[in-house]
N, C-alpha and C positions, 0 to 999 in steps of 0.2 A: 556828848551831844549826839553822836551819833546813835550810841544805844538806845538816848530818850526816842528820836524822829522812828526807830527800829520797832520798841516797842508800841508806841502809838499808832503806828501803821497796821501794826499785829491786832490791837485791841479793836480799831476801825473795824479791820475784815473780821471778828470773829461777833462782832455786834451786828454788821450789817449779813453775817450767814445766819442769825442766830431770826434776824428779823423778817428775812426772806424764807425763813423754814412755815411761817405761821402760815392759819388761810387768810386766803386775800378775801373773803366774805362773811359774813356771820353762820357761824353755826348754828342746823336749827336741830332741836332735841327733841322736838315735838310733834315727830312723822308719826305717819300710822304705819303698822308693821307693812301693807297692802304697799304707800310710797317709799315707804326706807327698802322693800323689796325687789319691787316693781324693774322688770326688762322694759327698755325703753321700745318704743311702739307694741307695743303688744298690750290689748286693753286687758286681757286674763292676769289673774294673779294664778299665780304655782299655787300657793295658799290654800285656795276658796275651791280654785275649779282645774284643777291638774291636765284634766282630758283636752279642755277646751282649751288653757295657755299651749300645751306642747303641740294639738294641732294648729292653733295659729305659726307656732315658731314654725312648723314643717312645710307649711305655702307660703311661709317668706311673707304674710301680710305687714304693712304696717299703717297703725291708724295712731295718734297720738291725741284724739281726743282727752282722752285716761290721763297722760303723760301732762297734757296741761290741766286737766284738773288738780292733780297733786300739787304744782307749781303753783296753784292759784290758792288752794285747802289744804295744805302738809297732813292735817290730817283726816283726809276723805279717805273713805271706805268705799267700795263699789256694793252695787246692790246687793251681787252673789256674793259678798262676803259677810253681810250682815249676819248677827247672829254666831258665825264661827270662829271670829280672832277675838 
């Protein structure tokens, strides 16, 4: 009796780790390299335009314009990267 309540206790927690390991949202597969890359606030992609991402990083701007585009088009492209990914 004891063994049963033992083992079923076991089986619980390894079903409820197994189900709290998963995401808690839908995965999406269909970013554009620009979103699946993208530093948050920072409207530059490394990508497209190097110069201009790392001087944004270096004044500490942040603009999240870009940051809700992705959010809204997973797979939006910014202008300057047209053409190179």
């Amino acid at each position: 009796m004891k063994t049963t309540i033992l083992l079923a206790a076991v089986t619980m927690a390894m079903t409820a780790g197994s189900a709290m390991a998963r995401p808690a949202g839908p995965v999406n597969y269909g970013q554009s390299v620009y979103c699946a890359t993208r530093e948050a606030g920072n409207p530059h992609s490394r990508l497209c335009d190097y110069m201009a991402w790392s001087g944004w990083r270096r004044r500490g701007g942040w603009d999240a314009s870009l940051d809700n585009a992705c959010l809204m088009n997973p797979r939006f492209v910014p202008n300057e990267c047209n053409g190179r990914l």
